[in-house]
C-alpha positions in Angstrom: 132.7 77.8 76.4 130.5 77.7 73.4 127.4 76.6 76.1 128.7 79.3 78.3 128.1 81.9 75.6 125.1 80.8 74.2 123.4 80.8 77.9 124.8 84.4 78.1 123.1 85.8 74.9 119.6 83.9 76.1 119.7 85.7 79.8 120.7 88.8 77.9 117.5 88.6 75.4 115.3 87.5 78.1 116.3 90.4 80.0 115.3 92.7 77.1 111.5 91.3 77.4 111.4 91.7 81.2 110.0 95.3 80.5 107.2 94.5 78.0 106.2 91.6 80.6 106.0 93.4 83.5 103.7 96.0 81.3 101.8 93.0 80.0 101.4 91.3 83.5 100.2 95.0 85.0 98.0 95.4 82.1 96.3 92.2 82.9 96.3 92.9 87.0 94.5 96.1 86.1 91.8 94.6 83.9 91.0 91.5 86.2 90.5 94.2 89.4 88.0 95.9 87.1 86.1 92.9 86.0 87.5 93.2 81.8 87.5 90.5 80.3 90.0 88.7 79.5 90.2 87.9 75.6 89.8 91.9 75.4 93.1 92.2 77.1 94.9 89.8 75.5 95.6 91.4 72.4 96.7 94.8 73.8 99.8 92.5 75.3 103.1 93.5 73.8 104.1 90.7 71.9 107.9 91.1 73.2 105.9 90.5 76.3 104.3 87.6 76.1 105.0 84.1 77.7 103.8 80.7 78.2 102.5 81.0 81.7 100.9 84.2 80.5 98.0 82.0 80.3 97.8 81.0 83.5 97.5 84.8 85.3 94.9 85.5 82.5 92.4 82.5 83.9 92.8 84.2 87.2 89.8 85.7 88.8 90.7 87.1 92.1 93.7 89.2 94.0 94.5 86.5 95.4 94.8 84.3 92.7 96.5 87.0 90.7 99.1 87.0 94.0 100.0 83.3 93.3 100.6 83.1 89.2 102.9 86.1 89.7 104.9 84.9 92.4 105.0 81.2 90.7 104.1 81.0 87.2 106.0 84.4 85.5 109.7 85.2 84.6 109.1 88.1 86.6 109.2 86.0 90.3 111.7 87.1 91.4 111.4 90.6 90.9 107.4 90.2 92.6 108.6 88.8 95.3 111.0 92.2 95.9 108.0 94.3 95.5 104.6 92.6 96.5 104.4 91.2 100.2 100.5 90.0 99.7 97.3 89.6 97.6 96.4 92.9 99.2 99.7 94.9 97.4 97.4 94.0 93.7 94.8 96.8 94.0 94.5 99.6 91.9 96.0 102.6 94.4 98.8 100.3 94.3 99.3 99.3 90.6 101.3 102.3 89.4 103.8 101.8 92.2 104.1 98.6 92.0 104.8 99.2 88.1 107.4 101.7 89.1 108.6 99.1 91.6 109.2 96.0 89.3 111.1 98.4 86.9 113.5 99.6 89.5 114.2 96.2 90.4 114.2 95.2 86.9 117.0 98.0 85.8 119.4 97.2 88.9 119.4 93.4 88.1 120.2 94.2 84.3 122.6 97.1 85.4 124.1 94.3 87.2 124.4 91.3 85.1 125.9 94.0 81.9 128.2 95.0 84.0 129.4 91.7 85.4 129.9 90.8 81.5 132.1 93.4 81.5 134.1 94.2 78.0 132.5 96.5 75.7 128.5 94.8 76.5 129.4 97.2 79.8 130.6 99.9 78.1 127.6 100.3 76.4 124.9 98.8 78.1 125.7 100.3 81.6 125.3 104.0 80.3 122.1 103.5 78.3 120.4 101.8 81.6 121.7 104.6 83.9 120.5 106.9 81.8 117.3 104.5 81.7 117.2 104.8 85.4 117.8 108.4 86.3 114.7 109.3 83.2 112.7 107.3 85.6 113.4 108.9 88.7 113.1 112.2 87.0 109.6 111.3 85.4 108.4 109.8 89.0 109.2 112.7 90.7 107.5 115.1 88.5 104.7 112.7 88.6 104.6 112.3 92.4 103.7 116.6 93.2 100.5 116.9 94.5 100.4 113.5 95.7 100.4 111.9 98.6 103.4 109.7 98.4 105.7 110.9 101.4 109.4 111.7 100.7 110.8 108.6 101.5 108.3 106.5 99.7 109.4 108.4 96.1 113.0 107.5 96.9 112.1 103.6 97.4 110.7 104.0 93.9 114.4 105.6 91.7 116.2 103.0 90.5 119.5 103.0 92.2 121.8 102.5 89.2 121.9 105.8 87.7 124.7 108.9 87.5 122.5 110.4 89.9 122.6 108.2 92.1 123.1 108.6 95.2 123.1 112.2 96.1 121.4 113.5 92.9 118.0 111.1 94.0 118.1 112.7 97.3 117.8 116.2 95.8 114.7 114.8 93.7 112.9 113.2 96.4 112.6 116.5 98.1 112.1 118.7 95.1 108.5 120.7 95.3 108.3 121.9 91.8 109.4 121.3 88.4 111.5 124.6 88.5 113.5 122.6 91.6 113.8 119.6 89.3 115.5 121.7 86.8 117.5 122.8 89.2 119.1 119.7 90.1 119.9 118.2 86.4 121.6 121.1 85.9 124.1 120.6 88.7 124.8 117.0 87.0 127.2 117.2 84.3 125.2 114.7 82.5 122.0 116.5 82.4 123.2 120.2 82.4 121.6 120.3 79.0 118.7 118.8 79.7 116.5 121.3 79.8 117.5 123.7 77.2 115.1 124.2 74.5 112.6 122.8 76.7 109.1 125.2 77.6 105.1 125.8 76.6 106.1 127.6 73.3 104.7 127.0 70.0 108.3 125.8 68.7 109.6 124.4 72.1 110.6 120.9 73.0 108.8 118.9 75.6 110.9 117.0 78.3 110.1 114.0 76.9 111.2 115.0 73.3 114.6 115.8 75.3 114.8 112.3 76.7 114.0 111.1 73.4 116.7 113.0 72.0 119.4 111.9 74.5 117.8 107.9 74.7 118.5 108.1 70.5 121.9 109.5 70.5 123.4 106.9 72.9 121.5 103.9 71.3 122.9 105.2 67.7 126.3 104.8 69.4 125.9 101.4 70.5 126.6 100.4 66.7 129.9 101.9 66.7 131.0 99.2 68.9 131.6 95.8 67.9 130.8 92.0 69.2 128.8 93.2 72.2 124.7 92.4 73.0 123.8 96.4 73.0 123.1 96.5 69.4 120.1 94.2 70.2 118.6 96.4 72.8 119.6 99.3 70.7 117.3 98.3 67.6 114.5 97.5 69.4 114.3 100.6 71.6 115.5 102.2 67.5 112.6 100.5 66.0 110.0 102.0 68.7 111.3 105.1 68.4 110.5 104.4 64.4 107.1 103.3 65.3 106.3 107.1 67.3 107.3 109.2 64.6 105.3 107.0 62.1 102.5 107.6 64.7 103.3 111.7 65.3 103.3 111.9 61.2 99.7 110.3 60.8 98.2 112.2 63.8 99.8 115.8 62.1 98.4 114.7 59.1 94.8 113.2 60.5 94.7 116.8 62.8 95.9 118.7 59.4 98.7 119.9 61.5 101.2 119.6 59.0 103.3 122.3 60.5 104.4 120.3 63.3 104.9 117.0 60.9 108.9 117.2 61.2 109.0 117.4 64.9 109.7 113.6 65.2 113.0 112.4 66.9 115.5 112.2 64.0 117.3 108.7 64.2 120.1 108.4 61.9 
């Protein structure tokens, strides 16, 4: 039992890195199509991020190359293999959706293993990730207007683990405007809210500050709860939400913008 539980809390910390690493391994895919070097990338790597075979996609030189130390030498394997068919997927019109790729496939595998944990890691966990999940199909279809990603291509991208799933992602995929996105979180209990407060006004709230908002209140939560792995994810995602106020502070004060200096997301 004791090895059962201690392989449990080591698959549940690794999967709180997957995300830096697959911003890490992206970051380092972008540079080598653009000819950076290396040991100037290295140290913009998340350090939640790194791994030991980290080294061995930074030697390489080619698309090709970079194709086989993903698909063999990373963590991150099994989710490649999900999203990249060939050396010719790693270019850079590709590289954001294959970012957004790897994190859907990265949120349904660790909406899956929370909730086959069950007990109060799933009461907790699932509801932060589907909230994770439907931010991220929001944010991609806001992203995606005057693009040229067909309809069905934005829908491959939503991570299918979220409350608006499934219905509410088929709304989004064919939403033209912001306006229509509005729309559609308000006919979601969960997101009816979403938008108020939010507009171009000198003392209104960005989208972003909203999902901030919401991501804080349910991570706050988490420590309600006893013996459960949410309280881990919940500081780090506490302590980067720490680390942007600290940096909205210093740019108020650098811009002499001081009137704006307590519109940081409040934690506790």
């Amino acid at each position: 039992k004791q090895w059962y539980q201690r392989r449990v809390a080591i698959t549940a910390g690794d999967y709180m890195t997957y995300g830096y690493m697959i911003d890490n391994i992206i970051l380092l895919i972008t540079g080598t199509l653009r000819n950076r070097p290396i040991a100037e990338l290295l140290p913009r790597c998340h350090p939640l991020g790194r791994f030991d075979e980290l080294a061995t996609i930074s030697i390489a030189t080619s698309p090709a190359e970079l194709f086989n130390a993903v698909m063999v030498d990373t963590p991150l394997a099994p989710f490649f293999s999900e999203c990249v068919q060939d050396e010719n997927d790693l270019d850079e019109m590709n590289i954001e959706i294959l970012r957004n790729k790897l994190y859907k496939a990265y949120f349904e595998d660790f909406y899956g293993f929370c909730e086959s944990l069950g007990g109060t890691t799933a009461d907790v966990m699932c509801p932060i990730l589907a909230f994770e999940a439907d931010r991220r199909a929001i944010t991609i279809t806001i992203n995606s207007f005057r693009t040229d990603l067909l309809k069905d291509d934005i829908e491959n991208l939503y991570p299918k683990c979220g409350k608006l799933f499934p219905e509410g992602l088929k709304f989004l995929k064919n939403a033209e405007d912001r306006e229509e996105v509005r729309r559609i979180c308000e006919r979601f209990g969960a997101y009816k809210d979403l938008y108020t407060g939010v507009g171009d006004g000198p003392n209104d709230k960005t989208l972003e500050d909203k999902f901030f908002e919401e991501e804080v209140k349910m991570l706050a939560l988490s420590f309600e709860q006893q013996f459960h792995f949410g309280v881990f994810y919940a500081f780090v995602k506490l302590k980067e939400q720490e680390n942007r106020n600290i940096v909205w502070i210093a740019e108020c004060i650098a811009q002499k913008n001081k009137n704006k200096i307590d519109n940081y997301i409040p934690i506790f």
